[in-house]
C-alpha positions in Angstrom: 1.6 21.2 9.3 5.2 19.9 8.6 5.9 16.8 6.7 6.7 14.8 10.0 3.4 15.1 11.8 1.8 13.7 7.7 4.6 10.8 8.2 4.0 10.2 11.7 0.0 9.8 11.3 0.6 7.3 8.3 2.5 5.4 9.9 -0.1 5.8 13.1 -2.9 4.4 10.5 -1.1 1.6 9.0 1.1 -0.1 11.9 0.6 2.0 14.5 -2.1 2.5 17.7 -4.5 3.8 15.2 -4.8 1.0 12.4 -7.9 -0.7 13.8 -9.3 2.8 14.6 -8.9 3.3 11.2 -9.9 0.5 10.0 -13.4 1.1 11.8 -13.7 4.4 11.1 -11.6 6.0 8.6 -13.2 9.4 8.2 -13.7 9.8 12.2 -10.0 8.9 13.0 -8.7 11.3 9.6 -11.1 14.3 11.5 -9.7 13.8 15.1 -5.7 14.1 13.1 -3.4 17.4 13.4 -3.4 16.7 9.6 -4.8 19.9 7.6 -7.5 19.8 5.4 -6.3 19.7 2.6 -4.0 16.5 3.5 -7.3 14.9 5.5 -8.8 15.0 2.3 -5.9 13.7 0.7 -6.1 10.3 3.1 -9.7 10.1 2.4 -9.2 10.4 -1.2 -6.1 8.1 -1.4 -4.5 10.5 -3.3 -0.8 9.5 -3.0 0.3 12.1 -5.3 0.1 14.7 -3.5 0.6 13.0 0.0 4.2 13.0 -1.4 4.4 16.2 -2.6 3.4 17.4 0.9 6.1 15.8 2.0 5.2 12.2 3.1 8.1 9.3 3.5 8.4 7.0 0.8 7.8 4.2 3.2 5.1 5.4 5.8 3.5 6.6 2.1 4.3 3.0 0.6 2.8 1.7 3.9 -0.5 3.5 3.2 -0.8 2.5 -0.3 -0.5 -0.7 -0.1 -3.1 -0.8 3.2 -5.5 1.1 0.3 -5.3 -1.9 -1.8 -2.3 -0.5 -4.1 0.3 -2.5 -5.9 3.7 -1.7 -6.2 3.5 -0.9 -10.2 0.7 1.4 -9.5 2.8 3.1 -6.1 5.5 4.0 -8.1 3.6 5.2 -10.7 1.6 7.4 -8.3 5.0 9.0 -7.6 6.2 9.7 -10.9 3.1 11.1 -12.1 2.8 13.8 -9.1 6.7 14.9 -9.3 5.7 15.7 -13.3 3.3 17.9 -11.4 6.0 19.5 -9.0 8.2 19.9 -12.4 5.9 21.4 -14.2 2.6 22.3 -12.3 -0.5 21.6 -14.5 1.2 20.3 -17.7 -0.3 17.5 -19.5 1.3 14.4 -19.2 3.4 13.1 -22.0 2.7 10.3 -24.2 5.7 8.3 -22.9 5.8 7.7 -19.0 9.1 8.1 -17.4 10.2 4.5 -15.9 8.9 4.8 -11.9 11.6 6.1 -9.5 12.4 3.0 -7.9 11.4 -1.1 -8.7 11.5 -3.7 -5.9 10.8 -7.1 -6.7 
């Protein structure tokens, strides 16, 4: 699965032909994807994180986020916790959080 087909269903989901498919039936529309596994699970489980680390774009991901409820604080966050996992896979987190990659107000 490449990173375009991942970006190409978020955005399918959130403002595409499939966002009141979704909407309905989130589990039925995520099994009838291209998506892997691993990355169906992934939309199921809201897990950002590693929706980015597969390769996601920050705006069809941003998209998704906020149609999961997400704010912006918690978005950014998301991302700067999973590339501490690309850095340095399984390390604990430090006690100081690096500032999120990007802030829009």
């Amino acid at each position: 699965m490449t990173s375009s087909i991942l970006t190409q269903f978020l955005i399918d989901i959130t403002r595409g032909p499939l966002k009141h498919d979704f909407a309905a039936d989130r589990a039925g529309v995520v099994a009838a994807s291209r998506l892997s596994e691993a990355m169906q699970a992934a939309v199921l489980g809201q897990d950002v994180g590693t929706l980015w680390l597969a390769g996601a774009h920050p705006m069809a991901l941003l998209y998704f986020a906020r149609s999961c409820g997400w704010d912006n604080p918690r978005y950014y966050q998301c991302l700067s916790d999973a590339e501490l996992r690309r850095v340095v896979p399984g390390a604990v987190e430090p006690a100081s959080r690096p500032e999120p990659p990007q802030r829009h107000r």
